[in-house]
C-alpha positions in Angstrom: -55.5 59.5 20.0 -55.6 57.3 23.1 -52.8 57.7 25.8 -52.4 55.7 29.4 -51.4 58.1 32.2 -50.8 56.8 35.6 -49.4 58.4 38.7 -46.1 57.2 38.9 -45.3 58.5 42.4 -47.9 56.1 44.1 -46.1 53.3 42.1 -42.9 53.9 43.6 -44.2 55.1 47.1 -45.5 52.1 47.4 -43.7 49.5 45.6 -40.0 50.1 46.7 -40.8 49.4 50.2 -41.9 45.8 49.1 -39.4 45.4 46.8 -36.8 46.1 50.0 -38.9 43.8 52.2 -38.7 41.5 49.4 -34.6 41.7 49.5 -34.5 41.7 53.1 -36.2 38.0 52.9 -32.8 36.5 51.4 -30.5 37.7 54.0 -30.0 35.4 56.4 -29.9 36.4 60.2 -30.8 39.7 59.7 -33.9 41.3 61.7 -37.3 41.0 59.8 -39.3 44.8 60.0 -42.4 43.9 57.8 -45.0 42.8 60.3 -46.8 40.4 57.4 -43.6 38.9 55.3 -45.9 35.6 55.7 -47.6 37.1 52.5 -45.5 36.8 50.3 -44.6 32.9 50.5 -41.4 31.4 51.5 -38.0 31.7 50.8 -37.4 29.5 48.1 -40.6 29.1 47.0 -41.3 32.0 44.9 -42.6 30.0 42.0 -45.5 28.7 43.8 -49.0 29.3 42.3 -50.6 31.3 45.2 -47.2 33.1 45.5 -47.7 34.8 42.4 -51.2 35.3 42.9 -50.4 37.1 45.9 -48.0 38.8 44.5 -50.3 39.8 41.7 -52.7 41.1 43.9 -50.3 43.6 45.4 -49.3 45.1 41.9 -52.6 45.4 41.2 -53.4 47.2 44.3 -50.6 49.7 43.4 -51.7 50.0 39.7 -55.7 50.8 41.1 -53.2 53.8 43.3 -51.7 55.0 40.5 -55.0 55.5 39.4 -54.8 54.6 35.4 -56.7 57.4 32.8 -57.0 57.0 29.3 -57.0 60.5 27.8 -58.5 61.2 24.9 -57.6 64.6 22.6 -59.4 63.7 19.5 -62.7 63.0 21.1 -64.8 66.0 19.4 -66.8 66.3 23.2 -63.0 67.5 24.3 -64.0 70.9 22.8 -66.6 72.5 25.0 -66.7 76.0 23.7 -68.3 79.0 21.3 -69.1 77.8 17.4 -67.8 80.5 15.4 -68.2 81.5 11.8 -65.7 83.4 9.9 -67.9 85.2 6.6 -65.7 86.6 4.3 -66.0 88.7 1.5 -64.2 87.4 -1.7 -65.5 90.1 -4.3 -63.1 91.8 -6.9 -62.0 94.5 -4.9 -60.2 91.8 -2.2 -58.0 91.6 -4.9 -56.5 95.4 -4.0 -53.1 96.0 -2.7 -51.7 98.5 -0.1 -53.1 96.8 2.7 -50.4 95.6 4.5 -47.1 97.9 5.4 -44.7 95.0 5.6 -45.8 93.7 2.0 -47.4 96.4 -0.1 -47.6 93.6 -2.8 -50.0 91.4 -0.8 -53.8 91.8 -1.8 -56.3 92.9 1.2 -57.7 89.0 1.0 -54.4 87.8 1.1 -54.0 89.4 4.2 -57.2 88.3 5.7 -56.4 84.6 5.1 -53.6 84.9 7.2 -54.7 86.9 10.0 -57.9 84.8 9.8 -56.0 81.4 9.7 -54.3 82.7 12.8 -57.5 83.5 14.3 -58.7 80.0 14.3 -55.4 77.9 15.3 -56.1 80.5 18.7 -59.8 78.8 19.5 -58.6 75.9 20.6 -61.8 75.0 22.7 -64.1 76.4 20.1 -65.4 74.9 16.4 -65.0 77.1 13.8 -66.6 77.1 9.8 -65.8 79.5 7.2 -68.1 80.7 4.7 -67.0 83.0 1.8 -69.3 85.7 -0.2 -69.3 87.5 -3.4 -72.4 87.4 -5.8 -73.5 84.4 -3.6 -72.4 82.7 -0.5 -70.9 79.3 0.1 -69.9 77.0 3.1 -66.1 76.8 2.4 -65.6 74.6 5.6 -68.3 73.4 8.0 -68.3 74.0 11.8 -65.9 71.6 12.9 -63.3 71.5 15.4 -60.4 70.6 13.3 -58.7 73.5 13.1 -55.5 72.7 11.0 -57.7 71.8 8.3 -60.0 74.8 8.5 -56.8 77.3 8.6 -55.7 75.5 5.7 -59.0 75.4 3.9 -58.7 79.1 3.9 -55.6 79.3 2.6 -57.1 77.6 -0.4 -59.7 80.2 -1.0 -59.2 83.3 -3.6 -60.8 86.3 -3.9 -63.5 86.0 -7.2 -64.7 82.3 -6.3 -67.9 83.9 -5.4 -68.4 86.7 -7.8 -67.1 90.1 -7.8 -69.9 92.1 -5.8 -70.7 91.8 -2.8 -73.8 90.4 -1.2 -73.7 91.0 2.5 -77.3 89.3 3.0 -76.0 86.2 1.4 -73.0 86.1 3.8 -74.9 86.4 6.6 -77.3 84.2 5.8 -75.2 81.1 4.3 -73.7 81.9 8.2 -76.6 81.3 10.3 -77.0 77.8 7.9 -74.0 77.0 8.7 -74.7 77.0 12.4 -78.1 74.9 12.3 -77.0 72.1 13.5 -75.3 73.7 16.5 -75.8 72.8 20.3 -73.3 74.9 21.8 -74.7 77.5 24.4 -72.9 80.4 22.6 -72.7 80.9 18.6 -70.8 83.6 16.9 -70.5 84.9 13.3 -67.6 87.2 12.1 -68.4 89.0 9.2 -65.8 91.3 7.1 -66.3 92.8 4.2 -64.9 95.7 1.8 -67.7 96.8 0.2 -71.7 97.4 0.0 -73.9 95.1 -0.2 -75.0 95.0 -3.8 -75.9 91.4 -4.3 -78.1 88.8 -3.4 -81.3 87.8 -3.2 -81.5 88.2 0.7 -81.0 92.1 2.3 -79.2 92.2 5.2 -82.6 93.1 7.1 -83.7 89.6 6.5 -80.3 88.3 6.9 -80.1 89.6 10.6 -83.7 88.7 11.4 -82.7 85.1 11.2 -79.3 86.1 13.5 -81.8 86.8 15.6 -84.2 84.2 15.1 -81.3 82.0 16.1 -80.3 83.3 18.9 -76.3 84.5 17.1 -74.1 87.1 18.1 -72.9 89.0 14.8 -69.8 91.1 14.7 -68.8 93.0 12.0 -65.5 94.2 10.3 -65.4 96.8 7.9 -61.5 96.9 5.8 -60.4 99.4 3.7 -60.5 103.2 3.3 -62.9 105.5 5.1 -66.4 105.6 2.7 -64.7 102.0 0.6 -68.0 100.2 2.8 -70.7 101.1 4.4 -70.5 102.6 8.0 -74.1 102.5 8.8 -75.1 99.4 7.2 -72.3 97.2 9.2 -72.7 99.3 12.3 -76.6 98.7 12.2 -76.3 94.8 11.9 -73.9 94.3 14.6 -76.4 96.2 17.1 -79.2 94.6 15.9 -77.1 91.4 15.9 -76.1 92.2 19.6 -72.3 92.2 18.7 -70.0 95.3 17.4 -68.9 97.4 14.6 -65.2 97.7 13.8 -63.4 98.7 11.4 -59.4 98.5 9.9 -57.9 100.6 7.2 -54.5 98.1 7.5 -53.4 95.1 8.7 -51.9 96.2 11.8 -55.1 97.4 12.7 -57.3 94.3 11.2 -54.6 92.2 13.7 -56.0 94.1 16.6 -60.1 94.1 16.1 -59.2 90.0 16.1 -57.6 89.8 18.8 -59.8 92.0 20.5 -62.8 89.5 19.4 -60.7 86.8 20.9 -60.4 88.3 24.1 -64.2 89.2 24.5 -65.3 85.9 23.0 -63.4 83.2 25.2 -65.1 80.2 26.4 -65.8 79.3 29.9 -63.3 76.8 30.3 -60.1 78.4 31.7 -57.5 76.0 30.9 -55.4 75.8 27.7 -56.1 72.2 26.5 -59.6 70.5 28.2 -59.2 66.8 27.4 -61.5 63.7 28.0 -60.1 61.3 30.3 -62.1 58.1 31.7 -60.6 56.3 34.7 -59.8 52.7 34.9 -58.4 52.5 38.3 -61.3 50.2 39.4 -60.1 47.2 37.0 -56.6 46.5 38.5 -58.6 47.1 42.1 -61.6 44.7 41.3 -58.6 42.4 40.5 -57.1 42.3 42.8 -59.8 41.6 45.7 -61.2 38.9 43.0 -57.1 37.5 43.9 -58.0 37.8 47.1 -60.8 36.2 47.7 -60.2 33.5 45.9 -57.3 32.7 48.5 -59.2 33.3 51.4 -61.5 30.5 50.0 -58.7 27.8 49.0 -57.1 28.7 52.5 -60.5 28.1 54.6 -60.7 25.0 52.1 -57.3 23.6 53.1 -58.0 24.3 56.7 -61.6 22.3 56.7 
């Protein structure tokens, strides 16, 4: 979406004090202040060609002050920051209740989708994709930076879609694909899971190699009760993927390892919205002296 800003305060600064100049010009007998009133013609002639022109030339002038942007927020190089994967697990024991305190009927991926979907609406300066893991792995959403339609993407999702074990190596894996294409400075994946890996034609060794390989930061998130995944295993990718280990055994806690993630993964751009803007103040100004010149060379025409 396009949307024409200008700096309304130079437009008014500026042209109220001609538009009173302009007023003074009709009373009659009272003392003239503007040292140049010549400018703008004579009383009575305000229809006049170069008039206009010269009056044309002065609004112009004002619009170059008020310095016209066009500021683009859908323009995808408005979003400068981290690409970030979200890998899921979506194997059979998701589908377990308990995990929340506020709905004891809500399954532990039900949960996850909206803590995750929260997650992403927060990474406004980031892209985000989502892949999901079970007996294989799958890119539910690439890494894009519309996040209303990757929150709702995973919304979509169920546990099962995958297959019912759980193939950590897969996850990973299907991750770091997902962030081939990517040219930002700093990628991340996410990986949570409620299990051991049992799956898969790729261990996790050879998943985080390629992490590696590609220059990833892996963090991993361990849900459930205390020996439901595996300590050691998660633990051991995250160093070796130069991220961290946590781990939640409800939703309170799941809420907090995000938003912990969030604060130690923030991009290097401070403010809350960074959008592209391109200036255009040099077309009302180029205008305007082409305006002018043109009069000076009718006036030194007359004059010859």
């Amino acid at each position: 979406m396009n949307i024409w800003l200008f700096d309304f305060l130079w437009v008014w600064l500026i042209a109220l004090p001609i538009l009173w100049c302009l007023y003074q010009c009709k009373k009659v007998g009272v003392m003239r202040i503007f040292p140049h009133l010549h400018f703008f013609g004579t009383v009575g002639k305000w229809r006049n060609v170069e008039w206009l022109l010269k009056a044309l030339a002065v609004l112009l002038m004002v619009g170059a002050l008020a310095t016209p942007v066009v500021v683009d927020y859908a323009d995808p190089r408005n979003r400068n920051g981290i690409d970030i994967v979200l890998s899921l697990a979506g194997s059979g024991s998701m589908n377990a209740s308990g995990f929340s305190a506020a709905n004891e009927r809500s399954s532990r991926f039900e949960v996850v989708q909206k803590i995750a979907g929260d997650f992403v609406m927060k990474r406004l300066e980031d892209n985000v994709g989502v892949v999901l893991f079970g007996d294989f792995a799958f890119i539910a959403s690439p890494v894009t930076y519309e996040k209303e339609i990757i929150s709702e993407m995973i919304g979509y999702l169920s546990h099962g879609m995958a297959g019912q074990n759980t193939a950590i190596g897969e996850g990973i894996a299907m991750s770091v694909r997902a962030l081939r294409d990517s040219k930002a400075k700093s990628k991340v994946i996410i990986l949570l899971t409620d299990g051991e890996h049992n799956s898969g034609a790729i261990s996790p060794k050879e998943a985080v190699a390629m992490v590696q390989k590609n220059t990833i930061k892996l963090y991993t998130i361990g849900i459930g009760k205390k020996g439901e995944f595996d300590n050691a295993l998660l633990a051991q990718l995250a160093r070796d993927g130069g991220g961290k280990f946590f781990t939640a055994s409800d939703e309170k806690e799941l809420q907090g390892v995000y938003d912990e993630i969030d604060s130690m993964e923030r991009s290097s751009i401070k403010s809350e919205k960074h959008t592209f803007k391109e200036h255009y103040y040099w077309m009302p100004l180029f205008g305007a002296l082409g305006i002018m010149v043109m009069l000076v060379w009718r006036r030194r025409k007359v004059m010859v």
